[in-house]
C-alpha positions in Angstrom: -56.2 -12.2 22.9 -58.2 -8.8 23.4 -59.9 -6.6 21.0 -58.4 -3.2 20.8 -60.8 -0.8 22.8 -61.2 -3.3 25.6 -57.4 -3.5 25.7 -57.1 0.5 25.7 -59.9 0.5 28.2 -57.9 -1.9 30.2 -54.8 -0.5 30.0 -56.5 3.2 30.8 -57.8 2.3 34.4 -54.1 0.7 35.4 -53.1 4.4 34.0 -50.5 2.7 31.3 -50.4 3.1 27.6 -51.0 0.5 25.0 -48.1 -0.1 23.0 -47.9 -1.9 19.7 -45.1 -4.4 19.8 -45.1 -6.1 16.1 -47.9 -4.7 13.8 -46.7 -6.9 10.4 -48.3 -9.8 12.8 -51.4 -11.1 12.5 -53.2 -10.0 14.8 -50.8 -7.7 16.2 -49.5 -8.0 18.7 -49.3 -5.0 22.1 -48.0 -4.6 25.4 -49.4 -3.0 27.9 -46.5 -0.8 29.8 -45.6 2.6 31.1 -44.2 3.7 27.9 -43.0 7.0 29.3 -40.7 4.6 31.5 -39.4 2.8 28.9 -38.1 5.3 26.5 -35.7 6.8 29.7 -34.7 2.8 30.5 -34.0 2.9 27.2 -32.0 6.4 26.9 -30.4 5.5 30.1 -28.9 2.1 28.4 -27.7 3.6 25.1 -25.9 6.4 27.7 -24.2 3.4 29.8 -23.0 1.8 26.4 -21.8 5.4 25.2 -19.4 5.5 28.7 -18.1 2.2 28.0 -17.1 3.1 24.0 -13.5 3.3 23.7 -12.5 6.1 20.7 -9.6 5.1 18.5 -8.1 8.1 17.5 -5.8 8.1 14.4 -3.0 10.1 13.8 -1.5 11.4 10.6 2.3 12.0 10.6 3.4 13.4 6.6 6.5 14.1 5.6 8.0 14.4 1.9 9.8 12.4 -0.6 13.1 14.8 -0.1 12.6 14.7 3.8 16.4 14.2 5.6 17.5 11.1 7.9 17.2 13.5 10.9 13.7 14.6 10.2 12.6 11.3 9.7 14.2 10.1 13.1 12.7 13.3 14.7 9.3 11.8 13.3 9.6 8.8 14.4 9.9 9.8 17.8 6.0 11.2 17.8 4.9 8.1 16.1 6.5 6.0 18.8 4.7 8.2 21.4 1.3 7.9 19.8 1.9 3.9 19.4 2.5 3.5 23.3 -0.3 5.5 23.6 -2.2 3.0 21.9 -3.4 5.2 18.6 -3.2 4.2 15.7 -1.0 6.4 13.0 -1.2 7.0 9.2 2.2 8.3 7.3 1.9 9.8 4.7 4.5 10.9 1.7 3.9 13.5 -0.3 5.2 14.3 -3.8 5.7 17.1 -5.4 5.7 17.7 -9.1 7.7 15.5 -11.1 8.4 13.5 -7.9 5.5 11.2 -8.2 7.9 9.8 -11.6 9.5 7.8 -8.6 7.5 6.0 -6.2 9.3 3.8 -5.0 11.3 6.5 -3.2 8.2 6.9 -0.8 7.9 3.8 -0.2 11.1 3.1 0.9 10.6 6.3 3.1 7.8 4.6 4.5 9.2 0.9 4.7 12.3 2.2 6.7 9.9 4.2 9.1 8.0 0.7 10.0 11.4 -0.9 10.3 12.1 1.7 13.2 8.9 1.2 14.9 8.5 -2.8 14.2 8.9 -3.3 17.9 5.7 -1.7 18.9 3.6 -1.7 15.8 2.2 -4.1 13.3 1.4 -2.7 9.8 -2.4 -2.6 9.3 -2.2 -1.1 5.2 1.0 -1.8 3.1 1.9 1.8 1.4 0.2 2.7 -1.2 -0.7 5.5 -3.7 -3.3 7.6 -3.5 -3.4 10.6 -5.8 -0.1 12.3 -4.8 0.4 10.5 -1.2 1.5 7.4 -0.5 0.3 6.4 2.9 0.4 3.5 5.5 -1.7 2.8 8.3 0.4 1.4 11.9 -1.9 0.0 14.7 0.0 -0.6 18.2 0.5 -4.3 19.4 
């Protein structure tokens, strides 16, 4: 255990700085260390750890509560592709004015678009309402 000046005097002639480690201790504790050094190890790390961050994108497919067969199946084609591509995909129904009187008409929308893509997804939210959407979230297996 040092005193403070002699430990700044001792780290000053090895040409280091004195860096406090845990001040709420008593007595505080400090390292001696090129401090310089350690904030670019330190950069360098966080770097490294950014490189090995995979991004999960998510990708919105809507469609509306009139919206034909044919669309739909043209839909489900793109949310197929973004499943094997490992995103993860939101559909959405919209309604339109008095349409939101009959939910359940998007939801079967959006409960025969997961039967079509059961194979290669597994359904992360069950639909539900928000404001004048009803959405559902599909992740890939």
């Amino acid at each position: 255990m040092l005193e403070t000046p002699e430990a700044l005097r001792l780290a000053e002639s090895k040409e280091l700085d004195l860096v406090e480690i845990a001040p709420t201790a008593s007595p505080p504790v400090c390292r001696i260390m090129d401090y310089g050094k350690f904030r670019y190890e330190k950069k360098k790390k966080s770097q490294e750890s950014k490189k090995k961050q995979v991004f999960v994108t998510v990708k919105e497919v809507k469609m509306g509560s009139r919206t034909d067969g044919h669309d739909i199946d043209f839909k489900v084609a793109h949310i197929r592709k973004f499943l094997e591509r490992g995103q993860r995909v939101k559909v959405s129904v919209f309604f339109r004015g008095r349409e939101i009187t009959h939910p359940e008409i998007g939801r079967d929308k959006l409960l025969g678009v997961f039967e079509k893509v059961k194979d290669l997804s597994n359904m992360e939210l069950n639909p539900r309402l928000e404001g004048r959407n009803m959405s559902m979230m599909l992740q890939p297996r």
